[in-house]
C-alpha positions, 0 to 999 in steps of 0.5 A: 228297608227302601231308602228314597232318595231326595231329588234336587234340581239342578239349577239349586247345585249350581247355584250353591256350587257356583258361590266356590270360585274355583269350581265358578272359575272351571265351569266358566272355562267349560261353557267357553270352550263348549260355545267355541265348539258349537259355533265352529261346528255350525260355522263349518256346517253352514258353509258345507264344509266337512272337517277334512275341507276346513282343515286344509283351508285352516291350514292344521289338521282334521284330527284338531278340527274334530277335537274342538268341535267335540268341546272334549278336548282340555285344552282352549283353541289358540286365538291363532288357530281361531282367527285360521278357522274364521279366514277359512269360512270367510268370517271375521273373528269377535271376541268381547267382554260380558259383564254382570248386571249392576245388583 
């Protein structure tokens, strides 16, 4: 006997999952971290810079550049390593608050 499985949109998961604070608080940090990777990634495209080029000017290795840009790697790049990266493109580093709209 066939059993169907029953589909769920991914916004309805979310939606429950994000009401546990510790999964809220893990999601968050992944978008984070997948937002810092595609901004250095567009930044270093935009200045036609391949990874090896940028990490010489950023002073760190290609292997860290390639790391961050992928977002797979745990850990959060450092405000230093950030602020390196910025100088290397000749951008100013922005960090900011966004807070939740008033119910």
């Amino acid at each position: 006997m066939k059993t169907r499985s029953k589909r769920i949109a991914l916004k309805e998961v979310l939606r429950k999952e994000l009401k546990d604070s510790e999964f809220h608080f893990y999601f968050e940090r992944e978008k984070a971290i997948s937002e810092i990777a595609r901004l250095v990634r567009e930044a270093r495209q935009k200045a036609s810079l391949t990874q090896a080029a940028l990490a010489k000017r950023a002073k760190t290795s290609q292997t860290v550049i390639a790391r961050l840009e992928t977002g797979m790697d745990e850990r959060i790049p450092s405000l230093e390593l950030l602020e390196r990266i910025a100088q290397a493109l000749k951008a100013r580093l922005m960090v900011s608050f966004k807070y939740k709209a008033a119910a």
